[in-house]
C-alpha positions as CSV (number, residue, x, y, z in Angstrom):
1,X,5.3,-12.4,21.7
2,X,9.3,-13.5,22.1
3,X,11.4,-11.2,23.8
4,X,13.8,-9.4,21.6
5,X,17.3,-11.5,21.7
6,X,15.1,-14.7,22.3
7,X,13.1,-16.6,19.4
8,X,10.8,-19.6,20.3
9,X,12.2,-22.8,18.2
10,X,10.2,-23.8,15.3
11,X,8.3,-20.5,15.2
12,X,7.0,-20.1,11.7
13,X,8.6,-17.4,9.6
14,X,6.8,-13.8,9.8
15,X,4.9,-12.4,6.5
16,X,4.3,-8.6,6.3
17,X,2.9,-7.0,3.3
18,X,3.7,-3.4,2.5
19,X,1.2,-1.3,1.1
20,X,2.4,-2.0,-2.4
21,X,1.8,-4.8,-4.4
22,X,4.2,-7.5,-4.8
23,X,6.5,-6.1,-1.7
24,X,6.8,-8.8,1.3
25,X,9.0,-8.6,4.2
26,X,9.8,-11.6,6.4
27,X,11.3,-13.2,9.0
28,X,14.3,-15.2,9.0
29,X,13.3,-18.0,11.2
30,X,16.9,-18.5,12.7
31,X,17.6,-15.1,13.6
32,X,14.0,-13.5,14.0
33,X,15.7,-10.5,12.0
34,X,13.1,-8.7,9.4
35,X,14.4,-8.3,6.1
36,X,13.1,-7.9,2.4
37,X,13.2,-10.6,0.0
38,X,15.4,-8.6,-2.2
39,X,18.1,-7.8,-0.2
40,X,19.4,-4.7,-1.7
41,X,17.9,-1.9,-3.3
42,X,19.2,0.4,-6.0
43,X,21.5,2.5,-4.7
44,X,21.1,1.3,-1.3
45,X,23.2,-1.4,1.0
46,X,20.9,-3.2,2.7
47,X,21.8,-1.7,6.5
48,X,22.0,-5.0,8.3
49,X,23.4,-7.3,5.3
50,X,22.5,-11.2,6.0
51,X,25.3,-12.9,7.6
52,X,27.3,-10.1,9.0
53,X,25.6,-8.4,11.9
54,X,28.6,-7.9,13.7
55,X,30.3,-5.9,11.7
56,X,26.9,-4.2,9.7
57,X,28.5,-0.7,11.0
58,X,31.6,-1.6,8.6
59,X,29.3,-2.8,5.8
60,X,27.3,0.7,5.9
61,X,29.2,3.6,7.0
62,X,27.5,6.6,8.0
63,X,29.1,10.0,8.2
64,X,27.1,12.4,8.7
65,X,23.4,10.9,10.2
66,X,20.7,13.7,11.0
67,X,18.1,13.7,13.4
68,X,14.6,15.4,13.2
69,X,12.0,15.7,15.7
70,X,8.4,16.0,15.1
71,X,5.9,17.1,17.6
72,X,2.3,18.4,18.3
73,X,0.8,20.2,21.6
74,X,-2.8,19.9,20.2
75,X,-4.0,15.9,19.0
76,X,-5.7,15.8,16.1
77,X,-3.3,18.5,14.3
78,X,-2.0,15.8,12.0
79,X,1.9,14.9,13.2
80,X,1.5,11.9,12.1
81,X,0.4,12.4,8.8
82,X,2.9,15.0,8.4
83,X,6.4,12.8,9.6
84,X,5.0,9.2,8.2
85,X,4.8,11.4,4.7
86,X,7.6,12.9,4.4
87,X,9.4,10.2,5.8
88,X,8.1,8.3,2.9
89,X,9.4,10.8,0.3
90,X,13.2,11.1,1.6
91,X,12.9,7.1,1.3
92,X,11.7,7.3,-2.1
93,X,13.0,10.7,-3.4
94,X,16.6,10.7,-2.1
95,X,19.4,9.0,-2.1
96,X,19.6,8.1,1.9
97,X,18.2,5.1,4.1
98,X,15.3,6.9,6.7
99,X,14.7,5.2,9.6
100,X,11.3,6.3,11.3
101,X,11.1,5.9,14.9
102,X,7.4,5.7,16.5
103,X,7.3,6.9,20.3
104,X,3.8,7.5,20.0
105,X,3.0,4.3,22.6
106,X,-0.5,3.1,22.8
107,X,-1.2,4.1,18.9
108,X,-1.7,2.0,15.8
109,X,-1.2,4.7,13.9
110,X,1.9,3.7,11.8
111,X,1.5,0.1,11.9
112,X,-2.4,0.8,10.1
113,X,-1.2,3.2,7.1
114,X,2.1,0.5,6.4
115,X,0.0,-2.1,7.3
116,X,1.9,-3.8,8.9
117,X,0.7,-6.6,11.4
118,X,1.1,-10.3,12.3
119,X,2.1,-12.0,15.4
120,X,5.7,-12.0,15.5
121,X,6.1,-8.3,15.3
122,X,8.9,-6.5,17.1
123,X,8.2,-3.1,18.8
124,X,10.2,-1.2,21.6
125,X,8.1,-2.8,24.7
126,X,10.1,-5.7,23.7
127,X,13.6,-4.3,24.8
128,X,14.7,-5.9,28.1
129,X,18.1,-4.5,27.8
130,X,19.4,-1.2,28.5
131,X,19.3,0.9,26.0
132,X,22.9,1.3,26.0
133,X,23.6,-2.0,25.0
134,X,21.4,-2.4,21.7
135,X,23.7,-3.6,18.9
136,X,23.2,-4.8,15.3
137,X,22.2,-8.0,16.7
138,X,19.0,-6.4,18.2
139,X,17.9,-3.8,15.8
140,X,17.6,-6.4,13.4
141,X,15.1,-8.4,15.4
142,X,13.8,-4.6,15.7
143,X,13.9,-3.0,12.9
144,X,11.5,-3.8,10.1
145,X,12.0,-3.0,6.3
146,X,9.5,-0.9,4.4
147,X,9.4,0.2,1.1
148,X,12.1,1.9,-0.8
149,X,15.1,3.0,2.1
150,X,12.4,3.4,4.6
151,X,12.9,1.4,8.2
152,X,10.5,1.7,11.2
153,X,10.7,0.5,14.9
154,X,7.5,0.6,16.4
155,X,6.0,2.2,19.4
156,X,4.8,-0.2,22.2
157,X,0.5,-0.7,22.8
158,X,0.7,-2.0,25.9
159,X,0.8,1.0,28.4
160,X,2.3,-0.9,31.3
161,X,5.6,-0.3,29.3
162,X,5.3,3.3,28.1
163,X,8.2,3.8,30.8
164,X,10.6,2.0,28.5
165,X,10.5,5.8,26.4
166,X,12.2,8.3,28.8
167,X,14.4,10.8,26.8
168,X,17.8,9.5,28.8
169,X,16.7,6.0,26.6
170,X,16.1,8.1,23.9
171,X,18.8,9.1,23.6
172,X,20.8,6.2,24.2
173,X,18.9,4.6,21.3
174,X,19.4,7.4,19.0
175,X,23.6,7.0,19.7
176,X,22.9,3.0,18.2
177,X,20.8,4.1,15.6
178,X,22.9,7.3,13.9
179,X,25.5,4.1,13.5
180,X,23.7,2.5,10.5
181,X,20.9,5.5,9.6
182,X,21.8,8.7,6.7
183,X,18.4,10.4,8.5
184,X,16.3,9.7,11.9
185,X,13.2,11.0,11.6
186,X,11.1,11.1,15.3
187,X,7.4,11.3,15.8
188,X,7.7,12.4,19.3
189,X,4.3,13.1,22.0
190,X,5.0,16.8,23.2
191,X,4.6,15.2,26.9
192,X,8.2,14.0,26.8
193,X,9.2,18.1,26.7
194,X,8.3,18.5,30.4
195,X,11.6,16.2,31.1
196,X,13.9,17.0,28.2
197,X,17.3,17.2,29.1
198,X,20.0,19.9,26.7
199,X,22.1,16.7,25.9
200,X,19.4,15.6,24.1
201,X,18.4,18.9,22.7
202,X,21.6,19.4,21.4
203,X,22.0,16.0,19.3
204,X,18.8,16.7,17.2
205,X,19.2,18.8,13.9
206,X,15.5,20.3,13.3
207,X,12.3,20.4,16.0
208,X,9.2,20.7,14.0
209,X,6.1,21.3,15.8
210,X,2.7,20.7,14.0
211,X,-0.3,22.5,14.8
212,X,-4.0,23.0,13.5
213,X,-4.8,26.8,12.4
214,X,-7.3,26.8,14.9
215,X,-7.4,29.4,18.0
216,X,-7.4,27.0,20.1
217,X,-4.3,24.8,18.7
218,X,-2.5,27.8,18.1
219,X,-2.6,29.0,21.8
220,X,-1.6,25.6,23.1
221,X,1.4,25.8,20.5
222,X,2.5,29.0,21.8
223,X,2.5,28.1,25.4
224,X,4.4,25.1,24.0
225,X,7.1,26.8,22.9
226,X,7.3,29.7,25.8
227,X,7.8,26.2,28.0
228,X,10.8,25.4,25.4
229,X,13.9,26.9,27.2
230,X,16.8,24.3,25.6
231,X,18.6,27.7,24.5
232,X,20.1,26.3,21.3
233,X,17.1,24.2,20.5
234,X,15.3,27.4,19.5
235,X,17.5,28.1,16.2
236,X,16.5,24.4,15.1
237,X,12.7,24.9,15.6
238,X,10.5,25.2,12.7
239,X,6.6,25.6,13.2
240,X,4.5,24.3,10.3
241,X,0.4,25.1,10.1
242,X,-1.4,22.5,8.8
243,X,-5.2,22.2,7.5
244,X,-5.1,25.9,7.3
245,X,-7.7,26.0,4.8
246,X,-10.7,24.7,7.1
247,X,-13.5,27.4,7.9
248,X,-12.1,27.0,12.1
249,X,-8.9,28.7,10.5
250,X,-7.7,32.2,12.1
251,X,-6.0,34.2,9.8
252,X,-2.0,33.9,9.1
253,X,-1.6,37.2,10.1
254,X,-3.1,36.5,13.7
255,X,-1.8,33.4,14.1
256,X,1.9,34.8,13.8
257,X,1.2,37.6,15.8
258,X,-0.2,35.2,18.5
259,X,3.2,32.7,18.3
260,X,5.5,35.7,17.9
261,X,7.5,32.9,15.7
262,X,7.7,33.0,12.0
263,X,6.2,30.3,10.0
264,X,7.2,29.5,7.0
265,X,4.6,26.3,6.3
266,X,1.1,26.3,6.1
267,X,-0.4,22.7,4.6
268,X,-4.2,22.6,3.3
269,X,-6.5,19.8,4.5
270,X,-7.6,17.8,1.2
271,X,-9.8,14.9,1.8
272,X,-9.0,12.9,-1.5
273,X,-5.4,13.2,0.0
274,X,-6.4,11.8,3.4
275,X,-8.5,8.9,2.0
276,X,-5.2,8.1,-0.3
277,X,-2.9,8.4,2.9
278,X,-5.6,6.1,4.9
279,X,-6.3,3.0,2.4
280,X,-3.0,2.7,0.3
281,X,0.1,4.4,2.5
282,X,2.3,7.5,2.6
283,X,4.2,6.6,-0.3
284,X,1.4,6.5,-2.8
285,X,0.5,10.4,-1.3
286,X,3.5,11.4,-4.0
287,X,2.0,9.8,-7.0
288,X,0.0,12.8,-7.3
289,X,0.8,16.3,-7.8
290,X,-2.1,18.1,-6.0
291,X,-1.9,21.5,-3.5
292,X,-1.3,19.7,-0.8
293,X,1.2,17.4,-2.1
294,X,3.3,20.3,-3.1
295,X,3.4,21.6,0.5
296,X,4.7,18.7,1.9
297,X,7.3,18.4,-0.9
298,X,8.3,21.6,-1.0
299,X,8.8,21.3,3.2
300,X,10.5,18.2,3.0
301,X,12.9,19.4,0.0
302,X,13.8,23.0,2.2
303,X,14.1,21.1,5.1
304,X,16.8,18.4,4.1
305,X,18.9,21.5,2.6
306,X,19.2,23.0,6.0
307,X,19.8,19.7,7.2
308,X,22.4,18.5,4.8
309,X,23.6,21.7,2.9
């Protein structure tokens, strides 16, 4: 795989296709840089337009960028699911580009239900610069063009390089990326909390942890949050239940009482939904209007008021 900021001569041009019909992405064989055939969408400037990297903050300004955090103590509570969904819905719902970044190294997870794949594919393992010094030039050898406004960089599979996602880089990346992004959305492994630092904290809008309605799950998410002493990080958190409906469940009643921390989500399990999310992608989830559905609307719709109003 080429290095990011070097691109073998005479490679042959990249060709993803999206999980909708008739919408291909590829690679300019020149630049390496992953862009869509149609180069702008409806309401939309294309974040990185061809020809003018170096001055693609210029060509997009954005004001007011917004980051959002999603994490789980417990695997299996459906993170994921949750962030790749809704991250699909502000893409195609509102009026903002979404750019979806994928720490969760070692996983396949994003690249299976965007189905995305081929050879030449870019993910973070392939920085060999500091983080500090990632510019237009690199996120578009990075950065790859979903449907709708929806961007996604990729996590890294080979473990050797899981180092490459310490918070300090983190958050160096995330001072690159609110340059050209309305909304930063983070799928973030609740291991990185043990060495989170208050500067980092401080620059995210909204923490939303995830967590089965299970005993179990729920006493692992409140011992995560007890551990969660950023002091103004605990006005941004936001606790969302999901598959509450399984017969595993504890009641609503007990599992507030065991958080001692409101929450205002709880998201059923529907299997029709799952096998929807699984063979045709997050955005065809919002084609229907079932229970489940409704709950990760409604979330997503409260939560970019708080964010934006």
């Amino acid at each position: 795989m080429p290095r990011i900021g070097k691109i073998k001569k005479g490679s042959t041009p990249y060709v993803c296709r999206s999980g909708r019909k008739g919408l291909k992405m590829k690679s300019d064989a020149k630049t390496g840089s992953l862009l869509k055939e149609k180069k702008l969408i409806k309401g939309h400037c294309n974040v990185f337009p061809e020809g003018s990297q170096e001055t693609a903050a210029a060509a997009y300004e954005i004001k007011n960028s917004r980051t959002v955090v999603f994490s789980s103590a417990t695997g299996g509570s459906g993170c994921s699911f949750i962030v790749n969904t809704i991250s699909a819905y502000f893409a195609k719902k509102k009026n903002i580009n979404v750019l979806l970044l994928d720490m969760q190294a070692g996983k396949k997870d994003s690249r299976t239900v965007f189905n995305i794949s081929g050879d030449l594919i870019r993910d973070q393992g392939d920085i060999t610069c500091d983080f500090s010094e990632i510019d237009a030039a690199i996120l578009k050898k990075l950065v790859i063009n979903l449907e709708s406004s929806l961007n996604i960089i990729l996590p890294s599979l080979k473990f050797e390089k899981t180092n490459i996602q310490e918070i300090s880089r983190i958050d160096k990346l995330l001072d690159v990326l609110s340059n050209y992004y309305d909304l930063v959305l983070i799928d973030l492994p609740f291991y990185h909390y043990f060495n989170i630092q208050q500067s980092f904290a401080d620059r995210i809008d909204k923490f939303v942890f995830v967590s089965q309605a299970d005993y179990i799950s729920v006493i692992n998410l409140e011992n995560f949050i007890s551990n969660f002493d950023c002091e103004s990080s605990c006005l941004k958190l936001e606790l969302l239940v999901n598959k509450f409906n399984l017969k595993t469940v504890i009641s609503p009643a007990r599992i507030m009482n065991t958080l001692r921390f409101p929450v205002k989500t709880f998201i059923p399990y529907d299997r029709d939904i799952e096998y929807l999310y699984l063979s045709r992608g997050p955005f065809a989830v919002f084609d229907y209007s079932l229970r489940t559905v409704n709950a990760i609307r409604d979330f997503a719709d409260t939560m970019y008021e708080e964010i934006y109003i």
